[in-house]
C-alpha positions as semicolon CSV with decimal commas, in nm:
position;residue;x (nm);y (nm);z (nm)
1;X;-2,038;1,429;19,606
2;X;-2,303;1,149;19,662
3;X;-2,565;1,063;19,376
4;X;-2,818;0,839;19,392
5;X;-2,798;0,496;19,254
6;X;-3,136;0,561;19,033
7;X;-3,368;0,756;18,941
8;X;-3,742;0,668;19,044
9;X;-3,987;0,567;18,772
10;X;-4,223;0,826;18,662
11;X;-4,434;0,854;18,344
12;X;-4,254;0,874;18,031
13;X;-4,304;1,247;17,926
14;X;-4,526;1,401;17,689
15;X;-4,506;1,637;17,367
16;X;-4,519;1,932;17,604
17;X;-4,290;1,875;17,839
18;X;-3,972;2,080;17,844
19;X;-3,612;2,018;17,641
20;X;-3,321;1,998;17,898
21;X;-2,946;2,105;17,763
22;X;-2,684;2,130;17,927
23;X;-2,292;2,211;17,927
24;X;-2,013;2,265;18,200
25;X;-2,068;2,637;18,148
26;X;-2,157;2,901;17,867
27;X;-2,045;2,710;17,523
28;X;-2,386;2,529;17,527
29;X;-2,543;2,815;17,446
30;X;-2,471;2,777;17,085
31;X;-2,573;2,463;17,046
32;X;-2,893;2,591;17,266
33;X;-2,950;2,886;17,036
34;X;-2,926;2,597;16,727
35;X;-3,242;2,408;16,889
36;X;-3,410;2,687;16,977
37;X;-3,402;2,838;16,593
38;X;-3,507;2,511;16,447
39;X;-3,769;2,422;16,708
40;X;-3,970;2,804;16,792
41;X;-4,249;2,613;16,999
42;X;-4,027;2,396;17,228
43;X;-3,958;2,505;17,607
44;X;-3,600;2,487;17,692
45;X;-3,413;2,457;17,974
46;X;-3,003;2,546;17,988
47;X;-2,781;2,425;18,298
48;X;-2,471;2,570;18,294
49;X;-2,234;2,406;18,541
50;X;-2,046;2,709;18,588
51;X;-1,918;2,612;18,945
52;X;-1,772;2,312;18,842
53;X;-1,609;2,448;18,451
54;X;-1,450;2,377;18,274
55;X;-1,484;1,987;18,219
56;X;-1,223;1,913;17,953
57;X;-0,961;1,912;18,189
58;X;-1,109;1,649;18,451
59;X;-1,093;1,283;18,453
60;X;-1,378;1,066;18,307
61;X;-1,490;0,949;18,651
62;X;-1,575;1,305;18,768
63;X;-1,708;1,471;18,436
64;X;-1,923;1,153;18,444
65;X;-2,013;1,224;18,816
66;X;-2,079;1,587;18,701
67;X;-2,337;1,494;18,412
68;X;-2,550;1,261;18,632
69;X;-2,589;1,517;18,914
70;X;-2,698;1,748;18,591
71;X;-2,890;1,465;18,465
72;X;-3,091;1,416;18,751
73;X;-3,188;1,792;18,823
74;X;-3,318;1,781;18,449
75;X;-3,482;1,400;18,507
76;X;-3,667;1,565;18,816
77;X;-3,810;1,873;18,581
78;X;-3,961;1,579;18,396
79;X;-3,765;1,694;18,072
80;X;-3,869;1,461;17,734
81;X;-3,516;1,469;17,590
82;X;-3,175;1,558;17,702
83;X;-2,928;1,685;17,486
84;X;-2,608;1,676;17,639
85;X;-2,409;2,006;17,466
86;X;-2,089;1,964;17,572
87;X;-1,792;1,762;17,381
88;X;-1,649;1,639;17,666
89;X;-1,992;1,499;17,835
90;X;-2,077;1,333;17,492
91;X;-1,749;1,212;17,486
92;X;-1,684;1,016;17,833
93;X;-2,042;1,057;18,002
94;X;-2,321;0,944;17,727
95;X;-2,319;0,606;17,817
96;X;-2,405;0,669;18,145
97;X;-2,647;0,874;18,107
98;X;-2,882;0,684;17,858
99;X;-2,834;0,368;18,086
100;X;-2,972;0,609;18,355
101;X;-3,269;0,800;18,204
102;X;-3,537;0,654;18,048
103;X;-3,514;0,937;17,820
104;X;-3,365;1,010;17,467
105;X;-3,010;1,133;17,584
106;X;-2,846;1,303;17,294
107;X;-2,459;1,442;17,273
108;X;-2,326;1,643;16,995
109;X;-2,026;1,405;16,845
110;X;-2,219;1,158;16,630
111;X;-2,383;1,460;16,427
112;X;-2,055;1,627;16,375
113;X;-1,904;1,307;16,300
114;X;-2,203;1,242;16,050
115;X;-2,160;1,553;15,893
116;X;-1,804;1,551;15,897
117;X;-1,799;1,201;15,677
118;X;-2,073;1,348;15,440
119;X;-1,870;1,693;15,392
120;X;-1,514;1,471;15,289
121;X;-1,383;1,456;14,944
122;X;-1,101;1,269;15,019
123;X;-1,138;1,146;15,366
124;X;-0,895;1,326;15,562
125;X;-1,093;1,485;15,867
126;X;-0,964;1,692;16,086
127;X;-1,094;1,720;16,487
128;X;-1,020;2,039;16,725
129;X;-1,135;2,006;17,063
130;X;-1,054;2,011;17,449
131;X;-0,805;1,781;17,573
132;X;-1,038;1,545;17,741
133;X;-1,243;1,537;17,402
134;X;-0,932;1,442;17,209
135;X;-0,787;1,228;17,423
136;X;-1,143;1,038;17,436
137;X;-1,073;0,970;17,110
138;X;-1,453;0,967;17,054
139;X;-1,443;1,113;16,746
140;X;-1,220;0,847;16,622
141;X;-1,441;0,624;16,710
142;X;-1,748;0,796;16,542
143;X;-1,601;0,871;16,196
144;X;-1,455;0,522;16,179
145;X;-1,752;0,362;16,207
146;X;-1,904;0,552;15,905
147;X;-1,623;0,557;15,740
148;X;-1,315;0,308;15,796
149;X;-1,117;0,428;15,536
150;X;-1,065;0,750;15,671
151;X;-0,779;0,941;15,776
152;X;-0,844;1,150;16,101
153;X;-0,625;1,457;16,224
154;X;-0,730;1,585;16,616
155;X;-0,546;1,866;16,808
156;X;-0,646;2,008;17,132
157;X;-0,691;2,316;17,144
158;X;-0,741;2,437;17,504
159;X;-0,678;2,824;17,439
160;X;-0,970;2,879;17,216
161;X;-1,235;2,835;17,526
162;X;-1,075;3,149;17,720
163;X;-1,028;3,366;17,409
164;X;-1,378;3,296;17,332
165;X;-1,482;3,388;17,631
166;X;-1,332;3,667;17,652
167;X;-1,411;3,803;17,305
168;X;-1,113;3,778;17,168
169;X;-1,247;3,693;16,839
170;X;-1,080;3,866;16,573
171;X;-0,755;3,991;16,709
172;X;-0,367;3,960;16,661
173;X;-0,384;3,714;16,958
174;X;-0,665;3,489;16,827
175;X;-0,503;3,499;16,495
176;X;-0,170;3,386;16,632
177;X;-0,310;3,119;16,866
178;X;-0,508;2,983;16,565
179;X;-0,238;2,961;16,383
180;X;-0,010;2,784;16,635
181;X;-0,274;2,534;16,698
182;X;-0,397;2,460;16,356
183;X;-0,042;2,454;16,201
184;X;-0,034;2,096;16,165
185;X;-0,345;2,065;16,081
186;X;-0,313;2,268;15,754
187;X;-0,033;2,097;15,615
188;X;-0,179;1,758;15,698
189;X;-0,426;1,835;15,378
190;X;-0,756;1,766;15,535
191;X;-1,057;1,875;15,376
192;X;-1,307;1,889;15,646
193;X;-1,279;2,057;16,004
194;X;-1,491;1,933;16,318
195;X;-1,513;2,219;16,584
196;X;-1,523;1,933;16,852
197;X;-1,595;2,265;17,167
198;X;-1,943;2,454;17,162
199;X;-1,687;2,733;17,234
200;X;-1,494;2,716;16,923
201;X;-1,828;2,855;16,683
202;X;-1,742;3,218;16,785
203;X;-1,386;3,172;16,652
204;X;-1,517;3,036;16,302
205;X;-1,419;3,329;16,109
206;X;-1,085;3,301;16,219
207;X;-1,027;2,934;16,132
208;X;-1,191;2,953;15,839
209;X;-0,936;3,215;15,741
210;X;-0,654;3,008;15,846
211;X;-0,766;2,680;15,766
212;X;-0,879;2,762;15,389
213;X;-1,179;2,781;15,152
214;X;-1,172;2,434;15,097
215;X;-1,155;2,258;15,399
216;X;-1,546;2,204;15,489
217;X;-1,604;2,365;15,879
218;X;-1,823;2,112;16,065
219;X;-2,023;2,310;16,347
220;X;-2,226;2,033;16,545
221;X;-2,460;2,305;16,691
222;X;-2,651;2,265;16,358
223;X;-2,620;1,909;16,295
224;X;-2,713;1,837;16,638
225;X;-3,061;2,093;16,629
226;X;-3,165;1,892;16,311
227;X;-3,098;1,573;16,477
228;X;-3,289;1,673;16,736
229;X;-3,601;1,777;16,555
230;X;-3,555;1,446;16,362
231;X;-3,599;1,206;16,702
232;X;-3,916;1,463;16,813
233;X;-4,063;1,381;16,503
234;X;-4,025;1,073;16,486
235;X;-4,111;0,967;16,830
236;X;-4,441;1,186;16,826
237;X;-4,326;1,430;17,093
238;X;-4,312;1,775;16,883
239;X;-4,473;2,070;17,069
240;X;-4,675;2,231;16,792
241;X;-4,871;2,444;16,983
242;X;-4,770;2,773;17,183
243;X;-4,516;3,004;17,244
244;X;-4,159;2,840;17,347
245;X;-3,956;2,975;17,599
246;X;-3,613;2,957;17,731
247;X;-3,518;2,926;18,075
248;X;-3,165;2,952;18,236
249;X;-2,992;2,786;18,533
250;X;-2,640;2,814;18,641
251;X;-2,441;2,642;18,926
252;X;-2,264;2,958;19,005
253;X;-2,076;3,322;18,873
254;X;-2,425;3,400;18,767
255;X;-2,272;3,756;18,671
256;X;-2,033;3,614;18,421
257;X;-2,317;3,408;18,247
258;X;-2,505;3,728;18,204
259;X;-2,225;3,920;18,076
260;X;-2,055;3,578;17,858
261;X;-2,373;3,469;17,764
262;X;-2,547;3,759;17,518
263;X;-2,218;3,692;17,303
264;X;-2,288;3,304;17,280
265;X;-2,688;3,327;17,256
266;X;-2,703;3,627;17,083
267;X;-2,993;3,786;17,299
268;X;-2,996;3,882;17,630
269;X;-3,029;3,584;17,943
270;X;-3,111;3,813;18,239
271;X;-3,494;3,788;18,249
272;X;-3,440;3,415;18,256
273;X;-3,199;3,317;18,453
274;X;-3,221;3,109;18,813
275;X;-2,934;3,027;19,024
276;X;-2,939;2,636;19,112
277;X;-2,661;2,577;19,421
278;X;-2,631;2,197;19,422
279;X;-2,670;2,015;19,730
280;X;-2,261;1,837;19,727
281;X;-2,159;2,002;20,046
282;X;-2,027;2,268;20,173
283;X;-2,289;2,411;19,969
284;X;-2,641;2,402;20,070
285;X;-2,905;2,397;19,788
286;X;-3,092;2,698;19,710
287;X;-3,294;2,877;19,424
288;X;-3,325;3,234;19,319
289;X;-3,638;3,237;19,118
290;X;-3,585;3,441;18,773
291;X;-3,835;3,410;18,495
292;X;-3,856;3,218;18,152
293;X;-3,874;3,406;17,846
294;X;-4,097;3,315;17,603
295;X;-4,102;3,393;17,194
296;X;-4,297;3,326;16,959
């Protein structure tokens, strides 16, 4: 794969220029659906780099090589923000990207670590995410600077992305595989819970029956749509005129998005989805024009 050493200077976008998000396939989608409830009037874009999923298994150099290619085809849509909704992006790749972009670049760790460290009683914080998240140690990193004192529990939990995929929500598998991942977890005492994977949201109900009523579940979806809306605001660029709309691309296995992707969103993604075949051979760069769907 070859990427460009830069991108070329354009005009720092406007208020009504478009929101790019992206993930390494359909777990984004949550976080999507967060910015899109909070912010009606914004136009979104979604990449899903379904040919290339899933990302917590790579190595930092090529998840990092992954996110600038992404990067780039959002930097060329002249996009005002980025919001990078994927764990293991945030967690190896952010760096990159902001010294990139000139461009807010945000990633969904430091709002779940925020909220994490304003949910604790007792500071004992407990991480679940893929391995590449949790080996990042990112997290770590995050809540210690808020918080020193604190004690931090991570697992990886690598099943949870193909049983929520699948829709295996709510069964005697999900409930077993929860339980054989959060174990530890459990016993260690902690008293909040960061779901470090955009995938891990659809299996809330079933941690949250294992885990306990009083361990605090940290979704960063939330925390990172309010985050968000805070650095529009504050920077001036708020659309506050209009209808939004939401616009889809994947990389590839379009027909899994459309099927996967009404259970993470919520609503249906076919009116609004383009295929975007990236130009890293053997594959030859092509687009299948779909529509954006608008609300408001």
């Amino acid at each position: 794969m070859i990427i460009r050493k830069s991108v070329p200077a354009v005009a720092r976008p406007g208020a009504e220029a478009p929101i790019g998000v992206f993930d390494s396939g359909i777990g984004g989608l949550t976080v999507f659906k967060a910015i899109e409830s909070r912010l009606p009037r914004e136009q979104l874009l979604y990449l899903g780099d379904t040919a290339r999923l899933p990302y917590g298994s790579k190595s930092p150099e090529n998840v990092t090589s992954c996110a600038i290619e992404v990067g780039d085809f959002f930097a060329e849509r002249g996009v005002k923000l980025m919001v990078v909704a994927c764990n293991t992006s945030s967690a190896v790749a952010l760096g990159a990207l902001r010294a990139r972009y000139d461009i807010p670049v945000l990633g969904v760790i430091a709002p779940g670590a925020r909220a994490a460290v304003e949910a604790t009683t007792r500071g004992r914080i407990g991480v679940i995410g893929t391995e590449a998240t949790i080996a990042s140690g990112a997290y770590e990193r995050e809540i210690r600077a808020l918080a020193p004192s604190a004690e931090i529990f991570a697992r990886a939990c690598p099943l949870f992305v193909p049983l929520a995929e699948e829709g295996w929500l709510d069964n005697d598998v999900a409930r077993r595989t929860v339980a054989l991942y959060l174990a530890s977890l459990k016993k260690s005492g902690i008293d909040s819970l960061i779901l470090g994977c955009t995938h891990y949201p659809l299996l809330r109900p079933a941690i949250a029956d294992f885990i306990g009523q009083r361990v605090r579940i940290v979704d960063s979806a939330h925390e990172t749509a309010r985050e968000v809306r805070l650095l529009l605001r504050e920077q001036g660029l708020l659309r506050t005129r209009g209808r939004g709309s939401a616009s889809f691309f994947v990389t590839d296995a379009v027909q899994r998005f459309l099927q996967v992707g009404e259970r993470f969103y919520g609503a249906s993604v076919a009116s609004a989805v383009r295929v975007v075949l990236r130009g890293d051979a053997p594959r030859a760069e092509r687009l299948v024009a779909g529509r954006a769907r608008t609300r408001g």
